[in-house]
VOBA-1610 file (N, C-alpha, C; in pm, whole numbers, padded with zeros to 5 digits, always signed):
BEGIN
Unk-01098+04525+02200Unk-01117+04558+02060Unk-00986+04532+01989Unk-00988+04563+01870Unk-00825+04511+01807Unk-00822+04642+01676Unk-00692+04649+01714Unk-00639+04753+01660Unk-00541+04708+01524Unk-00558+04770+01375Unk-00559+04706+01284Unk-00401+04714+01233Unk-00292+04672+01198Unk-00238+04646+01168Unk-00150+04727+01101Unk+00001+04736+01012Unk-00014+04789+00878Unk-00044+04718+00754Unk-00084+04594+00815Unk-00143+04571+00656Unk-00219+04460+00733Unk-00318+04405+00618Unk-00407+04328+00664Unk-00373+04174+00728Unk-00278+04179+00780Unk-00237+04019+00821Unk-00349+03941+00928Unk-00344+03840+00844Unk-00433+03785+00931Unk-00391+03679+01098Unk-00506+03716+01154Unk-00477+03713+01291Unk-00554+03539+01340Unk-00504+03522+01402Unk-00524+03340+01458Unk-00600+03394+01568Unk-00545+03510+01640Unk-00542+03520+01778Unk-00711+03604+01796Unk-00765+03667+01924Unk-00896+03723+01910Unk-00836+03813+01850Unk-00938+03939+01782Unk-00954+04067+01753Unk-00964+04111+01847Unk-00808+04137+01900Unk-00762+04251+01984Unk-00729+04401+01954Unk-00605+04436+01945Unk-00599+04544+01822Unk-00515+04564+01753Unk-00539+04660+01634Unk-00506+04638+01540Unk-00450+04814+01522Unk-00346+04853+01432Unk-00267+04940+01461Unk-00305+05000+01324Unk-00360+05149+01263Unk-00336+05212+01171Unk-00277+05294+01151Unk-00197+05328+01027Unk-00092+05422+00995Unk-00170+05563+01017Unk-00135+05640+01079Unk-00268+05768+01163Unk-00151+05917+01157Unk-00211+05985+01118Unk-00142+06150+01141Unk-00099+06159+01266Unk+00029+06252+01333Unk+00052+06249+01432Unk-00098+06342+01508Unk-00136+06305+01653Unk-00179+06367+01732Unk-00111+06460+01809Unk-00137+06586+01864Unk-00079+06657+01932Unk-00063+06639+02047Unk+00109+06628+02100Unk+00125+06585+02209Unk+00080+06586+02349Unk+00048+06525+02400Unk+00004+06528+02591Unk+00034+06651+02609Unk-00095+06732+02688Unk-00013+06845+02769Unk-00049+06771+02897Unk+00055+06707+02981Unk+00070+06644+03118Unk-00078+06515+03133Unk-00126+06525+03259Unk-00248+06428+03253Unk-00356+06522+03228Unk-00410+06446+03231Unk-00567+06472+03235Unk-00572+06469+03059Unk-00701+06581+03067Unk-00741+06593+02897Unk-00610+06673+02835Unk-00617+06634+02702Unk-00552+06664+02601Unk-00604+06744+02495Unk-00591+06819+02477Unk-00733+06942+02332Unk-00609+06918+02296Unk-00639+06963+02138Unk-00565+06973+02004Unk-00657+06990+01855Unk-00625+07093+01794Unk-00689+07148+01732Unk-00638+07036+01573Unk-00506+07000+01619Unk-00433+06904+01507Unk-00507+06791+01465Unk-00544+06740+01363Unk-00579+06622+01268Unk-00563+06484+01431Unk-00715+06479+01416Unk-00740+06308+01520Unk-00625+06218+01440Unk-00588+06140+01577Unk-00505+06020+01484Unk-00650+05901+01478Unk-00563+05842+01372Unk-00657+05752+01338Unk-00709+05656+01421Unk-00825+05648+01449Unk-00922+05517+01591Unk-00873+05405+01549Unk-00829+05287+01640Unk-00805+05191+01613Unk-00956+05136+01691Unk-00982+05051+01576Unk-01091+04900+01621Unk-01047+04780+01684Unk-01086+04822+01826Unk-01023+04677+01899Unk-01140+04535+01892Unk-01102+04433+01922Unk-01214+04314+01913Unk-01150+04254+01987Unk-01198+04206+02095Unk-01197+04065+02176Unk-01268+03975+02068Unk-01230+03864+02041Unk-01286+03732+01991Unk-01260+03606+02144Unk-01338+03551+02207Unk-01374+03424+02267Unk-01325+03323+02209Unk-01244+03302+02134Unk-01194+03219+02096Unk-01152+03090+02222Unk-01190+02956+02140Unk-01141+02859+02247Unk-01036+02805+02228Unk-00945+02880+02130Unk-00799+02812+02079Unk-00741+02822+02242Unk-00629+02699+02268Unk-00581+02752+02400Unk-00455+02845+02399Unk-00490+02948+02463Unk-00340+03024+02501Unk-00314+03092+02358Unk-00422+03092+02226Unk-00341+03151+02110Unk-00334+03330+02115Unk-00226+03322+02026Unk-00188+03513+02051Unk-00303+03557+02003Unk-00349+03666+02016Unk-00484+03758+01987Unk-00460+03844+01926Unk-00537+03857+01779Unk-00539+03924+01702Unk-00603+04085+01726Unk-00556+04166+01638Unk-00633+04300+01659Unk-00733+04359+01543Unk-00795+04429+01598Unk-00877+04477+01483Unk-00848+04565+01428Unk-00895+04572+01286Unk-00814+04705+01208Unk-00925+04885+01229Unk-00772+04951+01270Unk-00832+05093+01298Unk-00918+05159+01222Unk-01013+05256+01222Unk-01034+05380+01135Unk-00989+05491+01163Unk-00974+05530+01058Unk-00924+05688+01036Unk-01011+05795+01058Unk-01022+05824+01179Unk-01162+05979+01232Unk-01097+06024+01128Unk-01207+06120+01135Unk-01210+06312+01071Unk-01208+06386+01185Unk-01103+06486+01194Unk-01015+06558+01277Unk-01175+06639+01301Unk-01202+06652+01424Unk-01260+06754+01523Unk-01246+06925+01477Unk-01301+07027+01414Unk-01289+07157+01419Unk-01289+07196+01556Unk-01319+07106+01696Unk-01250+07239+01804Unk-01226+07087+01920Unk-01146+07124+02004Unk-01086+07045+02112Unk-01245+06954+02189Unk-01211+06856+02222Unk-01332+06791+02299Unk-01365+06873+02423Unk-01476+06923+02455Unk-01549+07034+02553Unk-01552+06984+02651Unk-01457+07106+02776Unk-01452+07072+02914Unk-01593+07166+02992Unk-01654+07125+03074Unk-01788+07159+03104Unk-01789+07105+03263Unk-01806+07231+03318Unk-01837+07236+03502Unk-01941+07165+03553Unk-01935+07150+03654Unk-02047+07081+03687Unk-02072+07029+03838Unk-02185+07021+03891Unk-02155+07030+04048Unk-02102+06968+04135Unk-02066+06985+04217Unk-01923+06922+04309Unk-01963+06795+04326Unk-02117+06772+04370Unk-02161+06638+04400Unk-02186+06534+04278Unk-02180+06578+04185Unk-02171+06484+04059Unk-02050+06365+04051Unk-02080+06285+04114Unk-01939+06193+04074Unk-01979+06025+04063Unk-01884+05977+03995Unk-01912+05846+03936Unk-01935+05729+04020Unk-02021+05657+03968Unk-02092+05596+04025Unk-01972+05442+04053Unk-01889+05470+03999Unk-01799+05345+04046Unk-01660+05429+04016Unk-01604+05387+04120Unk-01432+05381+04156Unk-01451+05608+04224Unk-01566+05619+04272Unk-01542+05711+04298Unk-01434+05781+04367Unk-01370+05696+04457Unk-01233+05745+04574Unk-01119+05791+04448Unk-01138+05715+04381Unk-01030+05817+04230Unk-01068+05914+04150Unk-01129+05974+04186Unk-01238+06051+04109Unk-01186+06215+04128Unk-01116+06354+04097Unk-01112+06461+04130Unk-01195+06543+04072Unk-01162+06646+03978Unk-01227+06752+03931Unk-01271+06679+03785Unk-01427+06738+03757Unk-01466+06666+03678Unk-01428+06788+03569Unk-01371+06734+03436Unk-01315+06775+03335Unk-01422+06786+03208Unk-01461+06675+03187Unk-01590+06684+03043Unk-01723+06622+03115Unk-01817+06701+03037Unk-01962+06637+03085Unk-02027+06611+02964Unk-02033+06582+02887Unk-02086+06566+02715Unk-02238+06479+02742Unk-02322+06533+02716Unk-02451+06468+02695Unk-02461+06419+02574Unk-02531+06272+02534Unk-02515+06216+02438Unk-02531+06300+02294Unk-02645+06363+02317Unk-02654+06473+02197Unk-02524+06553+02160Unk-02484+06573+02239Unk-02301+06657+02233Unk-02180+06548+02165Unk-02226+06409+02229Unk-02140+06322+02113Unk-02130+06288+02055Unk-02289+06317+01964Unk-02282+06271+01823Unk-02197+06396+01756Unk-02149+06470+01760Unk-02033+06556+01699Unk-01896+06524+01726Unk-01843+06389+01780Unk-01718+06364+01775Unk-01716+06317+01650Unk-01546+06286+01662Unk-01520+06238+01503Unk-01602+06096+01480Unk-01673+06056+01330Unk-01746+05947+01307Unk-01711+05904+01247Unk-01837+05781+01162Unk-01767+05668+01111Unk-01728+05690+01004Unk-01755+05746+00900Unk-01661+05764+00772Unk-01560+05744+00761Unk-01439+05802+00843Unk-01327+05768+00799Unk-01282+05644+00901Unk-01363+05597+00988Unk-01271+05529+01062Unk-01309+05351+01056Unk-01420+05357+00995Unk-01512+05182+00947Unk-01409+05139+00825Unk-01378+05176+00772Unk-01336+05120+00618Unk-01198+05056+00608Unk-01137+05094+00728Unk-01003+05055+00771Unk-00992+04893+00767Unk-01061+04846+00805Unk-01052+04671+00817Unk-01143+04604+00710Unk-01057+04564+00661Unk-01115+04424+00552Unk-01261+04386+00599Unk-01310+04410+00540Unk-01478+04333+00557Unk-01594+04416+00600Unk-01497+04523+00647Unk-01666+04615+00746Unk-01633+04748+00627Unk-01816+04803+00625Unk-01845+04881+00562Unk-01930+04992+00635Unk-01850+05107+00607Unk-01920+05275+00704Unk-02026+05296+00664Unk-02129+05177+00711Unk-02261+05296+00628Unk-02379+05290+00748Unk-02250+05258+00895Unk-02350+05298+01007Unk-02385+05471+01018Unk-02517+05467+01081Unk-02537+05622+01125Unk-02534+05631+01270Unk-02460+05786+01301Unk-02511+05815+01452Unk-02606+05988+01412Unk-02673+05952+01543Unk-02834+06001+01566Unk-02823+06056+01713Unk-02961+06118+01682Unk-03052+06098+01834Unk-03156+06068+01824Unk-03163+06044+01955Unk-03369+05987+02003Unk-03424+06147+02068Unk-03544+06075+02096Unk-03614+06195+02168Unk-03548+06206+02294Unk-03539+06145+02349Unk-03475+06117+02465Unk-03338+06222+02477Unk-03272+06263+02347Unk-03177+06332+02392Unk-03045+06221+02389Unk-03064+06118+02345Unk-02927+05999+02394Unk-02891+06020+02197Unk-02768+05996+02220Unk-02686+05971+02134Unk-02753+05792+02061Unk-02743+05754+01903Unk-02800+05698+01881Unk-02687+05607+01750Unk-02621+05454+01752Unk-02534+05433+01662Unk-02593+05310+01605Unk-02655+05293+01485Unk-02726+05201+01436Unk-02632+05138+01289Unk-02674+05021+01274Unk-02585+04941+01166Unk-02689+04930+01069Unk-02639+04861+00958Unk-02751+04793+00835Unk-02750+04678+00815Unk-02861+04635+00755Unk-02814+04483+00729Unk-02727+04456+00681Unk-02626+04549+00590Unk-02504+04492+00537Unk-02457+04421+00617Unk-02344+04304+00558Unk-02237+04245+00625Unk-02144+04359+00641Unk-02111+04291+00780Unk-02012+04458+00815Unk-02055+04570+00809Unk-02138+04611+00859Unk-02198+04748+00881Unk-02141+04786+00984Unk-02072+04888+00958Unk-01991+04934+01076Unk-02040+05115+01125Unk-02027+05129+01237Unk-02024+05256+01287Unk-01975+05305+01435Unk-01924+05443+01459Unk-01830+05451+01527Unk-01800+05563+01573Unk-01724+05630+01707Unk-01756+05763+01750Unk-01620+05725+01844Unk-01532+05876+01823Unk-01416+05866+01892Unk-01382+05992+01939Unk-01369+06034+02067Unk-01332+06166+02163Unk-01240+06257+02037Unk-01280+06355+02039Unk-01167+06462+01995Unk-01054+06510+02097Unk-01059+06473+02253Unk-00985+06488+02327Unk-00915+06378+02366Unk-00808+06355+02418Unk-00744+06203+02470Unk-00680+06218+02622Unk-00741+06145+02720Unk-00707+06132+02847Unk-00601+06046+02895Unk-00523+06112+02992Unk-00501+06023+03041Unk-00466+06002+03241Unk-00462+05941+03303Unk-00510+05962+03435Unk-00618+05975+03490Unk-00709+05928+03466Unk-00873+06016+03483Unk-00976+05853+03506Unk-01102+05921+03539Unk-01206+05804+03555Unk-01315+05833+03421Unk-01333+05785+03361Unk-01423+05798+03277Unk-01566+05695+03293Unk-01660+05830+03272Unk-01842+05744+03246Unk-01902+05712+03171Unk-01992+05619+03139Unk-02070+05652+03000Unk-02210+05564+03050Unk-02307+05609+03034Unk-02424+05523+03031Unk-02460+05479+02930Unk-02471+05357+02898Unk-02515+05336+02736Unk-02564+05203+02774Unk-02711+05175+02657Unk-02791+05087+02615Unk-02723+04993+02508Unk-02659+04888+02578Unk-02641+04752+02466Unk-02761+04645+02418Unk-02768+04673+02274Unk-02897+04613+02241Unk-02840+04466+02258Unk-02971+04411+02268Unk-03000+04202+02254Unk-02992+04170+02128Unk-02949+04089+02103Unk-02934+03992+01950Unk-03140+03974+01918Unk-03177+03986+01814Unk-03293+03971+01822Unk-03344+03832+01835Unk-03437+03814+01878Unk-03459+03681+01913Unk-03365+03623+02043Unk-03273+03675+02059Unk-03188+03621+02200Unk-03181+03745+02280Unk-03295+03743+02410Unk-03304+03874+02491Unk-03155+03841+02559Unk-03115+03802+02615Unk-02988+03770+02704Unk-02809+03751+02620Unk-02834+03785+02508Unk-02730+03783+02440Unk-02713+03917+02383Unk-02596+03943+02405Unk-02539+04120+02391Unk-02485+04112+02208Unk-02623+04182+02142Unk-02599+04190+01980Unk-02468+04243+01928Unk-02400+04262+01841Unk-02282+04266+01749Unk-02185+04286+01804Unk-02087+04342+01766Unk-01938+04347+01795Unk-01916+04525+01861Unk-01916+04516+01998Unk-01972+04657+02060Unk-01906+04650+02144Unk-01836+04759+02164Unk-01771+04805+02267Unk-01696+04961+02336Unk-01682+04968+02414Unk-01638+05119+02471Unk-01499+05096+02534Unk-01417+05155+02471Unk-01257+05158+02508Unk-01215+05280+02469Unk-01037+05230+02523Unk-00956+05335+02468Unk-00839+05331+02393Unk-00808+05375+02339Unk-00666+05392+02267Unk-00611+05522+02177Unk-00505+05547+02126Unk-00422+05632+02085Unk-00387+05528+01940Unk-00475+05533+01798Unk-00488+05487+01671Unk-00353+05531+01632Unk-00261+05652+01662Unk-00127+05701+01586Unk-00007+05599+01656Unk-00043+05604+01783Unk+00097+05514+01849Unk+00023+05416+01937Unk-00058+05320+01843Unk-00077+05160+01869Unk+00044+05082+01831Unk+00053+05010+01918Unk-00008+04965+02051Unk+00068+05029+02205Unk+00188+05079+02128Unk+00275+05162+02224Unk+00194+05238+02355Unk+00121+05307+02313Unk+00044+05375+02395Unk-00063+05321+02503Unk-00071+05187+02414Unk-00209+05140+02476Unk-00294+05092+02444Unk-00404+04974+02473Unk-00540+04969+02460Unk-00622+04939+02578Unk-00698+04978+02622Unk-00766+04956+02734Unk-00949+04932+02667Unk-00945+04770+02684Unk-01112+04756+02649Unk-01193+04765+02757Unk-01304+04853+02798Unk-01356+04841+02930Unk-01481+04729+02883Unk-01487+04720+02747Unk-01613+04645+02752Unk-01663+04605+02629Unk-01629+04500+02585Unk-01615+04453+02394Unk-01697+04295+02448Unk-01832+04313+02311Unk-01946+04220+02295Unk-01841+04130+02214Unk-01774+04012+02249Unk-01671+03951+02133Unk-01764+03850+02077Unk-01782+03845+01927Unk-01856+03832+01828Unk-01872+03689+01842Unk-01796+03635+01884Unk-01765+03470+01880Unk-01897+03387+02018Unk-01928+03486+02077Unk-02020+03370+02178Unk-02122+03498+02251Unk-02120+03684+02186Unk-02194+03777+02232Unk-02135+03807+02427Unk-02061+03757+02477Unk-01998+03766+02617Unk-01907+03908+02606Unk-01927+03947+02684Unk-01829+04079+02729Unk-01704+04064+02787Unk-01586+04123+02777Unk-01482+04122+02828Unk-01399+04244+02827Unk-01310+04244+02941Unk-01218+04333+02948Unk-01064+04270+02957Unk-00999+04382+02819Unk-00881+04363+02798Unk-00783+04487+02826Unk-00614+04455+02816Unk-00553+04511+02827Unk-00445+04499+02676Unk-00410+04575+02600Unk-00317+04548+02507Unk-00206+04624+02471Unk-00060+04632+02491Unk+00055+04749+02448Unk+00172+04667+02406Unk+00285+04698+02431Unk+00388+04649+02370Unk+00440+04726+02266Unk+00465+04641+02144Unk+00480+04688+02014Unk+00435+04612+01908Unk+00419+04657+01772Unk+00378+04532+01709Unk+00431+04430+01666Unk+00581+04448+01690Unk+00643+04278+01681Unk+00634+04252+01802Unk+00590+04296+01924Unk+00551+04205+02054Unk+00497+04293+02167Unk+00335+04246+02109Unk+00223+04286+02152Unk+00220+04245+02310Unk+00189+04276+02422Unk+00149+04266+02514Unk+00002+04267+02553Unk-00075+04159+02583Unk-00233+04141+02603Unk-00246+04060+02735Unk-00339+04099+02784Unk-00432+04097+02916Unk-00536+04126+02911Unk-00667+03948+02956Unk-00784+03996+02943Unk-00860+03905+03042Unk-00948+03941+03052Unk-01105+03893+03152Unk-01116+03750+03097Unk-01142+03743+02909Unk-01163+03621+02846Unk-01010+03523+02847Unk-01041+03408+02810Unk-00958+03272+02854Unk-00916+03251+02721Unk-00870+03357+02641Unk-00798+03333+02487Unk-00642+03369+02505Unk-00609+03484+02647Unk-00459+03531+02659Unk-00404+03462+02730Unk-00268+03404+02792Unk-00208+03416+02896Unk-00225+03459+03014Unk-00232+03615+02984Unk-00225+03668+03153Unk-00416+03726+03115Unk-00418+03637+03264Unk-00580+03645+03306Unk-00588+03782+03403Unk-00723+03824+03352Unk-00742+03932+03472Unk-00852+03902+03543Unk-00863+03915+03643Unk-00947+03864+03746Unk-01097+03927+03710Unk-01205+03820+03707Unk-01342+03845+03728Unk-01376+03860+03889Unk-01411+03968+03930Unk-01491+04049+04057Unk-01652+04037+04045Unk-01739+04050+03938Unk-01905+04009+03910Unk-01944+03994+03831Unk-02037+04012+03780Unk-02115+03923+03657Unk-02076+04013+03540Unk-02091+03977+03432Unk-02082+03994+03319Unk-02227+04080+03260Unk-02222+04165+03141Unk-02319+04255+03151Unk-02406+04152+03056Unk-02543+04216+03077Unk-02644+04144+02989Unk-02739+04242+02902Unk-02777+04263+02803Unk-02825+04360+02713Unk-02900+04459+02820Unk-02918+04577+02757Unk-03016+04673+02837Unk-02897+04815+02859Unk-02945+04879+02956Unk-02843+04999+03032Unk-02779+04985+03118Unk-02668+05051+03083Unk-02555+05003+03184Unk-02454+05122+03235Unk-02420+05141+03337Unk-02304+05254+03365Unk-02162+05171+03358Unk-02051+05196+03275Unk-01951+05143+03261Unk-01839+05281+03344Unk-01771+05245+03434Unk-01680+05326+03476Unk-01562+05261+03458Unk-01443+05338+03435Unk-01282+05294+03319Unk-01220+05421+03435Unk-01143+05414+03553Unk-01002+05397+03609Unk-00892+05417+03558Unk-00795+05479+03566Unk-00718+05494+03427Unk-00607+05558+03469Unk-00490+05477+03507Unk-00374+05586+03512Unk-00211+05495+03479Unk-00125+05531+03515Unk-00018+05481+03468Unk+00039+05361+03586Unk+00024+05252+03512Unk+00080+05142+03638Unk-00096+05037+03690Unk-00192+05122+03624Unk-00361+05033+03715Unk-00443+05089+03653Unk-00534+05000+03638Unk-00671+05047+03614Unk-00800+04967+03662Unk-00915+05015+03669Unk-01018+04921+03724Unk-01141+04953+03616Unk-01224+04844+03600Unk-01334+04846+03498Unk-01447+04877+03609Unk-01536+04937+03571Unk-01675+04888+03697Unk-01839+04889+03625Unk-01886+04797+03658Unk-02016+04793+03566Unk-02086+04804+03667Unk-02207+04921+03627Unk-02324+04966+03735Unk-02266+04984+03852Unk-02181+05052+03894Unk-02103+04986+04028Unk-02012+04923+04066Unk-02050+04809+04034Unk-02034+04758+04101Unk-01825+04668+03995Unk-01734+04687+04071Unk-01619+04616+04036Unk-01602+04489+03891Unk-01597+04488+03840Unk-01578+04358+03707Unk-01424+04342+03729Unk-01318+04422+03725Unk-01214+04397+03720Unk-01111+04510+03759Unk-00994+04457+03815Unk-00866+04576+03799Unk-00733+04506+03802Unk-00628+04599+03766Unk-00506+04520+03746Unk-00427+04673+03769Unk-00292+04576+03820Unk-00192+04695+03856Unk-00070+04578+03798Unk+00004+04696+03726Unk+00117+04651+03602Unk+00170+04759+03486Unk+00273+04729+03508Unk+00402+04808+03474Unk+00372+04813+03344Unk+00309+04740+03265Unk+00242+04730+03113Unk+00170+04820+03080Unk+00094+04916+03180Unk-00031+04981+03180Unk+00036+05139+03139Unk+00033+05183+03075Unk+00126+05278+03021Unk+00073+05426+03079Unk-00062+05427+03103Unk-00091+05535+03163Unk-00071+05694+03064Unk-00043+05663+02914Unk-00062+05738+02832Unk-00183+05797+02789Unk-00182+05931+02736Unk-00329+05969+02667Unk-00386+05888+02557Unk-00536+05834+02597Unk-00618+05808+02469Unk-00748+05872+02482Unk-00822+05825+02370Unk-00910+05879+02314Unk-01007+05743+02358Unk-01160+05825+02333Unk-01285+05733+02379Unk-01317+05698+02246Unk-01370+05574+02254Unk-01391+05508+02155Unk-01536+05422+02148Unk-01656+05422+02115Unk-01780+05365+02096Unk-01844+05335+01969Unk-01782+05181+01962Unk-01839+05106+01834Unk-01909+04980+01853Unk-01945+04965+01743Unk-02068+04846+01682Unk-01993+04799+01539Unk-02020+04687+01490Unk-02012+04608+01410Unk-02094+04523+01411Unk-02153+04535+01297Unk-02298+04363+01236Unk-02140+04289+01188Unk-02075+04197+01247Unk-01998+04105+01224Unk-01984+04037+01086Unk-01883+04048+00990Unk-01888+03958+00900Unk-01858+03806+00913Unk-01989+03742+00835Unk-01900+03596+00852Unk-01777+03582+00751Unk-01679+03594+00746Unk-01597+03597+00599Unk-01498+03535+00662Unk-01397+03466+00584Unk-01271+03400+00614Unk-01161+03489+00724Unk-01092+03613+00685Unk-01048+03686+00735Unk-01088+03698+00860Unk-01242+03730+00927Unk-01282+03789+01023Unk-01299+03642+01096Unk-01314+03554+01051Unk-01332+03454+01117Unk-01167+03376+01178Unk-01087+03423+01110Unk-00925+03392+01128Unk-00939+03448+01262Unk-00931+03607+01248Unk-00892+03721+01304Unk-00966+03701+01471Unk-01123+03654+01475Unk-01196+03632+01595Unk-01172+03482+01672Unk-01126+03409+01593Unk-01106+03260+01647Unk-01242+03171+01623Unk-01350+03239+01534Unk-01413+03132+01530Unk-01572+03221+01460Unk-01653+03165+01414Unk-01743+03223+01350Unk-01835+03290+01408Unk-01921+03480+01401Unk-01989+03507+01436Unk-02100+03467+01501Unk-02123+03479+01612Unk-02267+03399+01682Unk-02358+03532+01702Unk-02336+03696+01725Unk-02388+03774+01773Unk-02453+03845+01677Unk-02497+03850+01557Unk-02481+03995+01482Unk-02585+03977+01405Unk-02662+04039+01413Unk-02784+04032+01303Unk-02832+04144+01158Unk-02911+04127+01053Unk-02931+04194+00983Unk-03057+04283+01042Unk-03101+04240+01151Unk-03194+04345+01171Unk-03180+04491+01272Unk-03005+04495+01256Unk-02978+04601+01292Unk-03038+04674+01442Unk-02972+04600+01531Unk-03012+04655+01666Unk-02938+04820+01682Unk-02955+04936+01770Unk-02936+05051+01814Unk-02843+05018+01977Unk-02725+05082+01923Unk-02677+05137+02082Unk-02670+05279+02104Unk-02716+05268+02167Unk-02740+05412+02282Unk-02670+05477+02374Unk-02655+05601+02402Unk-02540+05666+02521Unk-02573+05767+02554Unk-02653+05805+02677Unk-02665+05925+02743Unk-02563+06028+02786Unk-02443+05961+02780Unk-02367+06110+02866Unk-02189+06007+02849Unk-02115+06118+02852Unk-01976+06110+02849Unk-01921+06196+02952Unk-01876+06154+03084Unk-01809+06242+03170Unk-01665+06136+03202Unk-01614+06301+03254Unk-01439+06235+03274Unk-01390+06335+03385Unk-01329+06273+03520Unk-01261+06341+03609Unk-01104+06307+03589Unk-01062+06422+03641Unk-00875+06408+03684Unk-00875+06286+03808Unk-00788+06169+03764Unk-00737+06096+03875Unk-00684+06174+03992Unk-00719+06134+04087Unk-00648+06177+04226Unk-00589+06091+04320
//
């Protein structure tokens, strides 16, 4: 995803991320979860763009500004045998169990869509009968919507089951600009970005990135063939429908795992192993000059007929 900037400069490189000017967050208490009753810093919007420029730097996407949480993100017990379905051997005491209905009360899109040139907050999150958490766009161009942890981890394995809708008319193509990551919106890129899984708008393909540094010299690492440093593909790439995404997470490595089964991991001194926050967005992609700079090349994924992503559950263990 890409984390937005301090000002709107435009980006050659993918929509990686993009850095917003954000209230301080309250500092780490050690690993694991982080509560803080203090003002969310502001979500940064990361974007992978597929771009086929060779080797060009990668742009970020511009952050939103949550609305600060009235109580710390909810730690919730749960039975010993509950554990994630990928990278379990890292897996300790499970810390949050949030059922999707529980996450439509993180901070939303209002304050945090409007941040980047072109996209407009007038996504909603919901539920189904089902009980799943529910984040739908409009036909607007740039319909944006968006959901970010009131707590920020760091060291830990994180879960999420969630339904990536199909482009309509293309069952096998993963619809808009969607993805589940992490980052710390107050101290981008310093802190971090970790994409476990961004639909990059430019060809609907999934990828996992890595992004820190600073913003006069960003550090990026990704799955897609737009960065320098490549991270190794382990299996297939996801294809619309439900999916368990498991995110690895500590200082020095991390590993992605889809359904299981391995997509990627990397061990590097880049990997900051700082607290962030969960992050689950959608974008109906604008075609506009800017966004098309910023992605490397013109929307292929995004439709006005407004596909639904979906998310049953948010759990997170202490690394061990």
């Amino acid at each position: 995803m890409v984390s937005p900037g301090k000002a709107a400069t435009p980006v050659s490189d993918r929509l990686g991320t993009g850095v917003v000017s954000i209230p301080d967050i309250a500092s780490a208490l050690g690993q694991g979860q982080v509560d803080s009753t203090e003002p969310m810093p502001e979500p940064i919007v990361t974007a992978t763009a597929s771009a086929k420029t060779p080797k060009a730097r990668p742009t970020r996407k511009p952050v939103p500004t949550p609305t600060a949480s009235a109580s710390a993100s909810p730690t919730t017990s749960a039975p010993a045998s509950l554990t994630p379905l990928g990278g379990a051997n890292y897996a300790g005491q499970l810390i949050l169990n949030d059922t999707g209905a529980q996450t439509a009360s993180w901070n939303a899109t209002s304050s945090y869509c409007p941040e980047t040139s072109g996209f407009v907050g007038d996504g909603t999150v919901g539920t189904n009968s089902s009980g799943d958490v529910t984040l739908t766009t409009t036909s607007t161009s740039g319909s944006c919507v968006g959901l970010i942890s009131p707590g920020s981890y760091a060291s830990d394995v994180i879960e999420a089951d969630i339904y990536f809708p199909a482009l309509p008319g293309s069952p096998d193509t993963l619809a808009n600009w969607t993805g589940i990551w992490l980052t710390d919106g107050a101290e981008w890129p310093m802190d971090g970005e970790l994409d476990a899984n961004e639909s990059e708008p430019v060809n609907g393909v999934d990828a996992v990135s890595w992004h820190s540094g600073t913003a006069d010299d960003e550090f990026s690492a990704s799955t897609d063939d737009f960065f320098q440093t490549q991270l190794p593909k382990l299996s297939t790439n996801l294809t619309p429908g439900w999916h368990v995404v498991d995110i690895v997470y500590t200082q020095g490595f991390f590993a992605v795992y889809y359904d299981g089964h391995e997509y990627t991991q990397w061990s590097s001194s880049n990997i900051t192993g700082d607290p962030l926050n969960i992050y689950l967005t959608m974008v109906n992609t604008p075609d506009i000059s800017s966004i098309v700079q910023r992605i490397g090349g013109n929307p292929v994924n995004s439709d006005p007929d407004s596909p639904t992503l979906e998310m049953k559950y948010v759990r997170v263990w202490q690394y061990q």
